[in-house]
C-alpha positions as CSV (number, residue, x, y, z in Angstrom):
1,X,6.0,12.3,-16.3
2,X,9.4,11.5,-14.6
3,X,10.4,15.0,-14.6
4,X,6.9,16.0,-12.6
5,X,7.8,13.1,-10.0
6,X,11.4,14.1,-9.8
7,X,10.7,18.0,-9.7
8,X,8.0,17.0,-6.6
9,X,10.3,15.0,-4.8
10,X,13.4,17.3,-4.9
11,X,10.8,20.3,-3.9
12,X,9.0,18.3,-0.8
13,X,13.0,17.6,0.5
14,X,13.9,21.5,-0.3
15,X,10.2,22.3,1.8
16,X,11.6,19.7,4.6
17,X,14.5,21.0,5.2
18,X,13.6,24.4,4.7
19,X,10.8,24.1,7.8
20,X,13.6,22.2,10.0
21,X,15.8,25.1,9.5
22,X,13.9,27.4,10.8
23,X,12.8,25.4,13.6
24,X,16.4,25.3,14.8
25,X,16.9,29.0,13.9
26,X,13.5,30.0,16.0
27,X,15.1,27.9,18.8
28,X,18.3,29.5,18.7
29,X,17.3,32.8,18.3
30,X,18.6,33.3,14.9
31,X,17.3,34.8,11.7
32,X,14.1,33.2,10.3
33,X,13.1,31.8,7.4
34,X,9.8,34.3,6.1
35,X,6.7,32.4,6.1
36,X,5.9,33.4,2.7
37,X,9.5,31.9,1.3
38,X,8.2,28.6,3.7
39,X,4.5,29.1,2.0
40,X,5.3,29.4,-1.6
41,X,7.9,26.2,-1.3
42,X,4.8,24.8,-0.6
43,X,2.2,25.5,-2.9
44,X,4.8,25.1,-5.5
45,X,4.8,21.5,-4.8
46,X,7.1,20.8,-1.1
47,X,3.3,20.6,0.6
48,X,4.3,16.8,1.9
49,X,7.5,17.5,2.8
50,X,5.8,20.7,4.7
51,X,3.1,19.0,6.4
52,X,5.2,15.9,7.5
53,X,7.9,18.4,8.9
54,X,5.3,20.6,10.8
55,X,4.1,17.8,12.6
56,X,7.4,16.1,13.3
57,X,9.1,19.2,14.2
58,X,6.1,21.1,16.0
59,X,6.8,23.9,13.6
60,X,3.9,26.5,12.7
61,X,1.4,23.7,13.8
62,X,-0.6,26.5,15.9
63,X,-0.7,29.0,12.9
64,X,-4.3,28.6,11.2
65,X,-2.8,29.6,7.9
66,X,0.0,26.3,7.9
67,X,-2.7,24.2,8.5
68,X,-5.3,25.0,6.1
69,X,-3.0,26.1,3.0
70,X,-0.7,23.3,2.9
71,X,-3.5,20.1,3.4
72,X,-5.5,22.2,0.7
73,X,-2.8,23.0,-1.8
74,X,-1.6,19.0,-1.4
75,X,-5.3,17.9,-2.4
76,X,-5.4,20.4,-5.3
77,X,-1.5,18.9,-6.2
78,X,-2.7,15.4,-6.1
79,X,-6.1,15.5,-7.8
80,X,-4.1,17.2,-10.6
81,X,-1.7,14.2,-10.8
82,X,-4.4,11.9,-11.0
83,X,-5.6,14.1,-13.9
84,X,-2.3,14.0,-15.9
C-alpha cells in the first residue's frame, strides 16, 4: 500500500509542476505543454496536484473539460482507495 501512496504523491507533484510550467510558458509566450500530456498526468493519479495548481495558478480554470475531468477522476481515485 506504500508503493500506491508513494506512486500518488510523486505523480500529484509531477501534475503540479507540470500545470505551473505551462502557466509560465503561456505567459511568456513559449511552447506549451499539450493538454492531453497535462490530462492524462491527471487521470493517472496527479488530479490533486492538478486541481490545487489550477486554482492557485488560474490555469485552464475557464476550460469546461479541466473542471469536470479532473474533480471526477479524483472521486473515482479516492473511492478506489477507500476500496483497497
Amino acid at each position: 500500500m506504500k508503493y500506491v501512496y508513494s506512486y500518488l504523491l510523486i505523480n500529484n507533484i509531477i501534475s503540479f509542476f507540470m500545470y505551473y510550467k505551462d502557466k509560465r510558458n503561456s505567459i511568456k509566450k513559449k511552447t506549451r505543454i499539450p493538454e492531453k500530456y497535462l490530462l492524462l498526468i491527471s487521470i493517472l493519479g496527479g488530479n490533486l496536484g492538478s486541481l490545487i495548481s489550477m486554482f492557485m495558478f488560474h490555469h485552464k480554470t475557464k476550460h469546461l473539460k479541466f473542471l469536470i475531468i479532473n474533480p471526477l477522476c479524483l472521486i473515482i481515485q479516492l473511492y478506489l482507495l477507500l476500496k483497497i
